[in-house]
C-alpha positions in Angstrom: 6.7 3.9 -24.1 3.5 4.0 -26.5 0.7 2.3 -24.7 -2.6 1.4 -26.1 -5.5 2.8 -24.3 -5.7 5.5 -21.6 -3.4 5.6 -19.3 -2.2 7.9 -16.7 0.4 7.6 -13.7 -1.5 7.6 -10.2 1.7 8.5 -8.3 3.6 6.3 -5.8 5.1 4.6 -9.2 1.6 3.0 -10.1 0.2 3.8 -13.4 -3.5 2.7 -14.9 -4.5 1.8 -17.9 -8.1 1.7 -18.7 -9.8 -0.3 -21.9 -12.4 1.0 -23.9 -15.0 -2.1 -23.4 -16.2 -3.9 -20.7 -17.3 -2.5 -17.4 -14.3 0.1 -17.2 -11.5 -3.1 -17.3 -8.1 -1.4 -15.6 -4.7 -2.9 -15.0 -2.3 -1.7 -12.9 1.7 -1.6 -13.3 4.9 0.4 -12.7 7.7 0.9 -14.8 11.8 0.5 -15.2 13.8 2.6 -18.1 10.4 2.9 -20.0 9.5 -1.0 -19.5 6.6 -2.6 -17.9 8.3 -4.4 -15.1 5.6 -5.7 -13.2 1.5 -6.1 -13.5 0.5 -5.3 -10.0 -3.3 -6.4 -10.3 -6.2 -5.6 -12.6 -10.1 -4.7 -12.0 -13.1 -2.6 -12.9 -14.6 0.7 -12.3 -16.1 -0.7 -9.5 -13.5 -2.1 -7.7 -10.7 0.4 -8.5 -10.3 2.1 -5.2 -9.4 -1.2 -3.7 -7.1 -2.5 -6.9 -5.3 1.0 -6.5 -5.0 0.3 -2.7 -3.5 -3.0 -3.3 -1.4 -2.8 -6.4 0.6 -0.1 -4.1 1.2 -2.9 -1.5 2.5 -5.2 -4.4 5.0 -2.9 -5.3 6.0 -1.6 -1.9 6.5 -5.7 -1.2 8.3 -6.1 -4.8 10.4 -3.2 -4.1 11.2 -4.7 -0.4 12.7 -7.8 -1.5 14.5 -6.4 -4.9 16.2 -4.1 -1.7 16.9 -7.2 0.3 18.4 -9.4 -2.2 
């Protein structure tokens, strides 16, 4: 898949991409058969840590219920 911007995967099936303007603007998202599947959550350098933390519970809670039907 041939995203604009830096991106790099942060494990745990999260990836980040970061713009080039702003204050450090990132989205978070994972990925099916080379497909954005799901934005988790977006934020800034300074709230990162915590967007990270939370777009991981996101997919754990998408990931839950696609297992449950």
């Amino acid at each position: 898949m041939e995203i604009q911007g830096e991106y790099k995967v942060l494990g745990d099936g999260i990836s980040e991409l970061k713009f080039k303007f702003g204050s450090g603007y990132r989205i978070y998202y994972t990925e099916r058969d080379d497909v954005i599947v799901l934005l988790l959550c977006a934020g800034d350098k300074k709230t990162q840590s915590k967007d990270i933390k939370l777009a991981k519970e996101y997919l754990n809670d998408y990931l839950e219920g696609e297992n449950h039907g």
